[in-house]
C-alpha positions in Angstrom: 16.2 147.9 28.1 14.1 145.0 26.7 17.0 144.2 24.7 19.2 144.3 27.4 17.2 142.2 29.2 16.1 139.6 26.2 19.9 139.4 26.1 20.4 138.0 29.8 18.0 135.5 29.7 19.3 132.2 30.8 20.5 129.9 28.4 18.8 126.5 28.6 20.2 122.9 27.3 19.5 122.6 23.6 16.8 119.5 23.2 18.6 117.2 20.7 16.0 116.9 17.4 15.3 114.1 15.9 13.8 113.1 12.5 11.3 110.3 12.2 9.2 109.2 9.2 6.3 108.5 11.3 4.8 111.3 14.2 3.2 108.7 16.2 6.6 107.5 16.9 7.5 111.2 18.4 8.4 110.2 22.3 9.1 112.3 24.6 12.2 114.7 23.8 13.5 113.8 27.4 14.0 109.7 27.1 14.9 110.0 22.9 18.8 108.7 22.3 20.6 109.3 18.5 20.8 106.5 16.8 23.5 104.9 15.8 23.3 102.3 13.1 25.5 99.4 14.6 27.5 97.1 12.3 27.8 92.9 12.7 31.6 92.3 13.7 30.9 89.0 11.7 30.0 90.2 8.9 33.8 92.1 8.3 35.2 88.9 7.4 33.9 86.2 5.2 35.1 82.5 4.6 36.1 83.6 1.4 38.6 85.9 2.8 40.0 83.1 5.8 41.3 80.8 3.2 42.4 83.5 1.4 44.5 84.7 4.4 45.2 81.2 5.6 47.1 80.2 2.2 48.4 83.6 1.1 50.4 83.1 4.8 51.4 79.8 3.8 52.8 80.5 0.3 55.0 83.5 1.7 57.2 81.3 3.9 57.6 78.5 1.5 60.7 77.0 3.3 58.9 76.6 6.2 56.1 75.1 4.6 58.4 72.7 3.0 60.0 71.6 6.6 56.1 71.3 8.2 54.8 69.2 4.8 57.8 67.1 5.2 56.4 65.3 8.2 52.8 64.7 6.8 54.7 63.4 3.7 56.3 61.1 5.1 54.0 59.8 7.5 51.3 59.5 4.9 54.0 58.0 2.3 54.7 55.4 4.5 51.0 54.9 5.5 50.2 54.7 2.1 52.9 52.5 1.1 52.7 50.4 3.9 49.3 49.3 2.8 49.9 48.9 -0.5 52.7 46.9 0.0 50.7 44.4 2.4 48.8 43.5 -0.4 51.4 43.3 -2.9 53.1 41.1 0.0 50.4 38.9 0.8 49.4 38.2 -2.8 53.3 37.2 -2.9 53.3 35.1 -0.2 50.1 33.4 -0.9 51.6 32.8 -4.5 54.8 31.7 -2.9 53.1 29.2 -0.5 50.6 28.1 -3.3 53.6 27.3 -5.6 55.4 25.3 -3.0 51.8 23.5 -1.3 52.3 19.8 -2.0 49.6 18.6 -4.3 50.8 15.0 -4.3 48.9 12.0 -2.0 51.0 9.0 -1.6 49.3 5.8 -0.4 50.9 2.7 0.5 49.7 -0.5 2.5 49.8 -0.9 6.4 53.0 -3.1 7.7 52.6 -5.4 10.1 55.3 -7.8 12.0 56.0 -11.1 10.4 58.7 -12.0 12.6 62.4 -12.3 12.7 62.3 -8.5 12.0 60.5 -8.8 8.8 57.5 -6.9 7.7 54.2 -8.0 5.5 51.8 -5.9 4.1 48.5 -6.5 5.7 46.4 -5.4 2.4 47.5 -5.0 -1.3 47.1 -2.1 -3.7 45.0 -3.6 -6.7 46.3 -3.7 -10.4 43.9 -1.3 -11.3 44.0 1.3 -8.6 44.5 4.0 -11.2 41.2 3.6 -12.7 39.8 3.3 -9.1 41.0 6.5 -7.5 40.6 8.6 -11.1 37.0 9.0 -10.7 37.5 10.5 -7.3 37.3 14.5 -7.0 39.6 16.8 -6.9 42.4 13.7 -8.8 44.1 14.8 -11.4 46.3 11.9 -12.1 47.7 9.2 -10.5 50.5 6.2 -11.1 51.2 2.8 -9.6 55.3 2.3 -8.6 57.0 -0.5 -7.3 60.8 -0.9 -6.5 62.1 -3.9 -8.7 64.3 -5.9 -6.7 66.7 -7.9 -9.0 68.9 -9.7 -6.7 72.9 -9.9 -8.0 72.2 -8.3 -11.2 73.3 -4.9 -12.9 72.1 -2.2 -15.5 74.6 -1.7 -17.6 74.9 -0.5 -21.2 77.3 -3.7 -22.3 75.6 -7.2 -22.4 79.0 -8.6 -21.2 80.8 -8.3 -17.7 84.1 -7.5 -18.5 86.1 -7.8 -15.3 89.0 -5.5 -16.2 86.2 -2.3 -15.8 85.9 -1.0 -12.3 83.0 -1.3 -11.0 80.2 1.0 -11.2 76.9 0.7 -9.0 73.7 -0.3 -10.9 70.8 2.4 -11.1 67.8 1.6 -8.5 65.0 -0.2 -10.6 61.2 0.8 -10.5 58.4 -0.9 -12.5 55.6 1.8 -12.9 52.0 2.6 -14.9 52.0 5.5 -17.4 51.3 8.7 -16.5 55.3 9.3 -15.1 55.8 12.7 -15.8 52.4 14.2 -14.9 52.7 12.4 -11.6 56.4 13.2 -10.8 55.8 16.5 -11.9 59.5 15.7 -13.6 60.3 17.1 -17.2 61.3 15.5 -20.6 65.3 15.7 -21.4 65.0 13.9 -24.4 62.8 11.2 -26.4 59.6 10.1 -24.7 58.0 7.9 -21.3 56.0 4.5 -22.3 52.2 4.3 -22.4 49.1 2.2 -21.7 50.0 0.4 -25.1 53.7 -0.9 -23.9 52.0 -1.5 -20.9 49.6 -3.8 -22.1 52.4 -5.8 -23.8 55.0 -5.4 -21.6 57.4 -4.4 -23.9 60.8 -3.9 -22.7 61.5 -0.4 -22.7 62.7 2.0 -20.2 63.4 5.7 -19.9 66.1 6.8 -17.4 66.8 9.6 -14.7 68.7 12.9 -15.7 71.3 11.2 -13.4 71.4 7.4 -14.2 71.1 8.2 -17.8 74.9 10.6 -16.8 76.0 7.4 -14.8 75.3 5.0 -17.6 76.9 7.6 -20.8 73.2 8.1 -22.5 72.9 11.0 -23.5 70.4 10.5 -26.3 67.9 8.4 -27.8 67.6 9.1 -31.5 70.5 6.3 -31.6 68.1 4.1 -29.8 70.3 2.9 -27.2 70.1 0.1 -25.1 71.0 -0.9 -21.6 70.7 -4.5 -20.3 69.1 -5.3 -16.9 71.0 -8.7 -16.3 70.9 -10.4 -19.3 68.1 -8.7 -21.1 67.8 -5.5 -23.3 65.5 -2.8 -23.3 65.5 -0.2 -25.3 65.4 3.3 -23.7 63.1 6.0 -24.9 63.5 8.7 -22.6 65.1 10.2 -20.3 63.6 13.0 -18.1 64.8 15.3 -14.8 63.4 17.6 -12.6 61.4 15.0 -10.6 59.7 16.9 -7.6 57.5 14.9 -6.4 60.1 11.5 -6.5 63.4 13.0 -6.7 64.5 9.3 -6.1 63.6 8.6 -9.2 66.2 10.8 -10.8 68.9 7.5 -10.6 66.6 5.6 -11.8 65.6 3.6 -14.3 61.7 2.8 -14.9 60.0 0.1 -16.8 56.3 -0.6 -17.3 54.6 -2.0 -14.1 53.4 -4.3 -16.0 56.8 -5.3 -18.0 58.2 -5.5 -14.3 55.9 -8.4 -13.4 56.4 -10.8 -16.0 60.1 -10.2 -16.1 60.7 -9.9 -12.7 58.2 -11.5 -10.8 56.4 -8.4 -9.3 53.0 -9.8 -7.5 51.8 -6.4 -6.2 52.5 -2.9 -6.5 53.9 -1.0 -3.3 52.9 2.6 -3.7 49.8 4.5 -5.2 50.9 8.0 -6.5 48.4 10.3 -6.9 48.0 14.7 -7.8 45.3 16.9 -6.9 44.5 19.7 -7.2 45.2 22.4 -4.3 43.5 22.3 -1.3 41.9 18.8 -1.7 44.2 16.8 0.0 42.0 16.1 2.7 38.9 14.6 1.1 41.0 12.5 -1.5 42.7 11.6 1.3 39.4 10.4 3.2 38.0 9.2 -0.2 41.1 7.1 -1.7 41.1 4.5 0.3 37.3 3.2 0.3 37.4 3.3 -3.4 40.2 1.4 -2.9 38.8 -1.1 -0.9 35.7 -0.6 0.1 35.8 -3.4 2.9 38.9 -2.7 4.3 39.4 0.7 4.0 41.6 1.4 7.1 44.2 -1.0 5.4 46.2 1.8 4.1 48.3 4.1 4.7 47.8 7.7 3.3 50.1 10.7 3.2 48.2 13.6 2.1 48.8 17.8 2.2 46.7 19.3 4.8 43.6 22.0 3.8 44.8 24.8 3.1 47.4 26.4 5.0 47.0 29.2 7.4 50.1 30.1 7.3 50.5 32.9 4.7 47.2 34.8 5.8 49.3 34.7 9.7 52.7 36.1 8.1 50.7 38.6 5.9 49.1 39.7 9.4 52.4 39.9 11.3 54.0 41.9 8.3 51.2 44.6 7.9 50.9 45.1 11.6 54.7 45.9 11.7 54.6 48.2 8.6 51.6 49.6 9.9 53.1 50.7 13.9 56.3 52.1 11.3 53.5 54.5 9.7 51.6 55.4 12.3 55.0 56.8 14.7 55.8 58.7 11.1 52.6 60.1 11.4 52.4 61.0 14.4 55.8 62.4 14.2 54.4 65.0 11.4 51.2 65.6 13.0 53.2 67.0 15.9 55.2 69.1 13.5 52.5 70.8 12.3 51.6 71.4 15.2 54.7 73.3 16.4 55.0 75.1 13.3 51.4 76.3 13.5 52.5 77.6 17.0 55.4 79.3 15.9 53.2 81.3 13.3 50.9 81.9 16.2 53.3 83.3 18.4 55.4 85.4 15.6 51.8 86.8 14.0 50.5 88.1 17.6 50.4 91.7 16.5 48.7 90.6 13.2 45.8 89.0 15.3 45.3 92.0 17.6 45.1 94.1 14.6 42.3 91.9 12.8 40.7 91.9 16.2 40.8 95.8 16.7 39.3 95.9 13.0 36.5 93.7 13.9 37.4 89.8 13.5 36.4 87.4 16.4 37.7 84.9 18.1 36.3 82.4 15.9 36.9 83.8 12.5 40.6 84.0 14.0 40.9 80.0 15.2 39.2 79.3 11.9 42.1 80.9 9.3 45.0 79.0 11.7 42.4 75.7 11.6 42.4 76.4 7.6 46.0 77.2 7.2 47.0 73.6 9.3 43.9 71.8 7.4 45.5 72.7 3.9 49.1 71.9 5.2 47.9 68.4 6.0 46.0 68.0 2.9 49.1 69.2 0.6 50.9 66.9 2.7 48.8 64.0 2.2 48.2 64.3 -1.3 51.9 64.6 -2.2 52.5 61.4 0.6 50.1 59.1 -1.4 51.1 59.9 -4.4 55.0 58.7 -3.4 53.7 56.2 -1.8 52.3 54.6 -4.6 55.3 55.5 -6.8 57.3 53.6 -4.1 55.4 50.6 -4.6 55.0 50.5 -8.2 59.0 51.0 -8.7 60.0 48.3 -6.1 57.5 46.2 -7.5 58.8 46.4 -10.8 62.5 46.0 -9.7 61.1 42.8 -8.2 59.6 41.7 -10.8 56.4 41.5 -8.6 52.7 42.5 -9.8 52.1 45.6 -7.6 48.6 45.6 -5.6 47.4 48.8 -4.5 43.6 49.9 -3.4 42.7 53.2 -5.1 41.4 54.5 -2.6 44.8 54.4 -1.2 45.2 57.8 -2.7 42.0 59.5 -1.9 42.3 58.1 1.7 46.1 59.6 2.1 45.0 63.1 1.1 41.8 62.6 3.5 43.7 61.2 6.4 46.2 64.0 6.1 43.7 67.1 6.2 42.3 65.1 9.1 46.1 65.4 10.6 46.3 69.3 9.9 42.7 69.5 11.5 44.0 67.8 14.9 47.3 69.6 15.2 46.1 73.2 14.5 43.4 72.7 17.1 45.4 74.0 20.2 47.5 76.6 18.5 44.2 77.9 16.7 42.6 78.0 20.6 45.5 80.2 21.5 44.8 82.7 18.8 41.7 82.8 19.6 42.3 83.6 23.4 44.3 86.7 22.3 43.2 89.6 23.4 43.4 92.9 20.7 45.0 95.2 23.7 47.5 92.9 25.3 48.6 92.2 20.9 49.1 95.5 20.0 50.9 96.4 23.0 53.4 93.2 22.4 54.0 94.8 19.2 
C-alpha cells in the first residue's frame, strides 16, 4: 500500500541545476536562466577575408572586369595624358614663341617737315653710336647702316657699259659698321664680311647678298672678283644669306660705313641696329637713346620687342583646359560604369548576400566587400590608365621629335585618382547590399 501510494504522488516540475564555481553566486532556483554563451556576429568575418571575397569575385568574371576597367582606363589615360601633354605643349610653345621673339631694336632719327613734301631729320645718329649703346645691358651687338644713294650709277661686274647688253637693275647699296652678320642674324655663303680694320681705312671692299651676288654671276670669292660701283672697283669678300633681321639686305651690296662716306659723300648714318638679348627690349629701349644723346633724348625714334609675351602662358591655358574638360567627361563616363557593373553584381549575387547574412555577416561587413571590390576596380584601372598615358606621350613625343615633359607623380596620382573613382561609384550599389534583408534573399533565390 505505501508503495502504491509513493507511486501516485504528484509529479512536480524538475528545477533546472545549474553549476557554478562559486556558492555565493547560488540564486534562487526560481529566477536562474541557462546560459548560453553568445557569439559576436562581427567577429565571423575579418578584413582579411572581404578583400579576399571582393577580388576572388572579380577574377572569376574576367570579361566583365575587362569591360568595367575599360572606362577607368580611359578616363584616367586621358587624364594622365592630358597633363602630360600640357606641359610637353607649353614647353613647345614657349620654345616656339622664344625662337620666333624679336630680339632686334632698331633706332632711327625723328622726321620732321621741310617743305615741298620733303622730310629732315631733326637729330643725327653719332659716328660712334656702337661704342655708345654697347655698354648698355642686356646689348649684345649692334651696327650702324645707311642706304648709299648713288644717283645714275650701276653695280655691275664689267667696268664698261656696253649698250648691246639688256639692261639689268643695279643692286640697292648700303654703307655699314662691322658686326653684319651678328646683327642681321644672316649666315656666311662663302668668303668673309669686312672689319674694324677696313673700316678704319676705308678700303673698298664689299660682300654681297645670296641674291645680288645670283643677279650679278658671283658665285665665289677665292677668284677674288670684282664688281664696279660706277667707275670704281671693289673687291668682294663675301657673300652671305639668310638675313632675318634685314631681309632687305639680301640684294644688296654692303660697303664699310666708313668707305661709304668718303666715296660717296655719306654725312650721317640713318639707322642704329642693335640685338639683345630676350626679354630686354624694353629697358634698351628706354636706355638707347639717352646714351645716345643725353640732351636730346626724345630725338629718336625706337622700335623695340615688347617684355615678354603673354601669349604662350594664355594658349598653354586655353589648350590644357580643353584637354582637361575631354578627360574629365572620359572619366566620368567610367566612373558611371563601374557603377552599373557594381549594380549588376549586386542584383545577380542577392542570394549570395542573404546567405552571408543568415551565416552572420552584417550590413557593414557586406557594403564593405562591394566598396573593396569597386575600390580595386578603380585602382587596376588607374594604374593601367597612367601607365598608357604616359606611353602615349612619350611615343608622340618622339614621333615629333619633341622632348616629352611629364610629372612623376603623374603616375602615382592616376592610380590614386582611380581608386578614388571605384570608391564613389560602388557607394550606392554597396548601400543597396547592405539594405538586403537575409529572408527576403533567400526567398528570391
Amino acid at each position: 500500500m505505501t508503495d502504491q501510494l509513493l507511486d501516485e504522488r504528484p509529479v512536480t516540475d524538475e528545477l533546472p541545476v545549474v553549476i557554478v564555481d562559486d556558492a555565493d553566486q547560488v540564486k534562487d532556483a526560481t529566477d536562474v536562466t541557462p546560459l548560453v554563451p553568445k557569439i559576436p556576429r562581427a567577429n565571423r568575418f575579418s578584413f582579411s577575408d572581404l578583400v579576399f571575397e571582393a577580388t576572388t569575385d572579380i577574377g572569376a568574371r574576367p570579361a566583365r572586369l575587362l569591360m568595367t576597367l575599360l572606362g577607368t582606363v580611359l578616363g584616367i589615360g586621358a587624364l594622365v595624358a592630358t597633363l602630360a601633354f600640357s606641359q610637353t605643349a607649353a614647353r613647345q610653345i614657349s620654345a616656339l614663341f622664344a625662337a620666333n621673339q624679336q630680339t632686334a631694336v632698331s633706332i632711327v632719327p625723328n622726321t620732321t617737315q621741310a617743305g615741298w613734301g620733303q622730310t629732315v631729320a631733326s637729330t643725327r645718329l653719332p659716328w660712334d653710336s656702337v661704342e655708345r649703346v654697347s655698354r648698355l645691358a642686356g646689348v649684345e651687338s649692334a651696327m650702324l647702316i645707311s642706304r648709299v644713294n648713288i644717283g645714275s650709277e650701276t653695280i655691275t661686274t664689267l667696268p664698261i657699259n656696253d649698250p648691246s647688253l639688256a639692261a639689268v637693275a643695279s643692286p640697292a647699296l648700303f654703307g655699314a659698321t662691322p658686326n653684319l652678320v651678328e646683327v642681321t642674324g644672316s649666315t656666311l655663303v662663302t668668303g668673309r664680311v669686312f672689319d674694324s680694320g677696313h673700316e678704319a681705312r676705308a678700303d673698298r671692299v664689299a660682300v654681297l647678298g645670296s641674291r645680288a651676288a645670283e643677279r650679278l654671276n658671283i658665285n665665289r670669292v677665292d677668284t677674288q672678283p670684282s664688281i664696279f660701283i660706277g667707275e670704281l672697283p671693289y673687291a668682294v669678300i663675301g657673300i652671305f644669306d639668310d638675313a632675318e633681321r634685314r631681309p632687305d639686305l639680301m640684294d644688296a651690296v654692303v660697303i664699310p660705313l666708313e668707305t661709304a662716306r668718303v666715296d660717296f659723300g655719306v654725312t650721317t648714318p640713318e639707322e642704329l641696329l642693335i640685338t639683345i638679348v630676350r626679354g630686354a627690349g624694353p629697358q634698351v629701349g628706354e636706355q638707347a637713346p639717352i646714351a645716345l644723346d643725353p640732351n636730346e633724348p626724345g630725338g629718336f625714334r625706337v622700335a623695340a620687342p615688347a617684355g615678354r609675351s603673354q601669349l604662350a602662358g594664355n594658349v598653354g591655358a586655353d589648350v590644357n583646359a580643353v584637354l582637361l574638360i575631354l578627360g574629365g567627361v572620359v572619366l566620368l563616363a567610367g566612373g558611371v560604369g563601374i557603377t552599373n557593373v557594381t549594380m549588376l553584381s549586386v542584383m545577380e549575387r542577392t542570394p549570395e548576400i542573404g546567405l552571408r547574412r543568415a551565416v552572420g555577416a552584417t550590413s557593414k561587413q557586406i557594403a564593405g566587400q562591394f566598396m573593396i571590390e569597386a575600390v580595386v576596380i578603380g585602382l587596376l584601372g588607374g594604374l593601367i590608365g597612367a601607365s598608357l598615358g604616359i606611353i602615349a606621350v612619350i611615343a608622340v613625343s618622339a614621333f615629333r621629335g619633341w622632348a616629352p615633359v611629364a610629372d612623376p607623380r603623374l603616375a602615382l596620382g592616376g592610380a590614386v585618382l582611380g581608386a578614388l573613382i571605384g570608391l564613389v561609384a560602388g557607394a550606392i550599389p554597396a548601400r543597396r547590399a547592405a539594405n538586403i534583408e537575409p529572408v527576403a534573399a533567400l526567398r528570391a533565390s
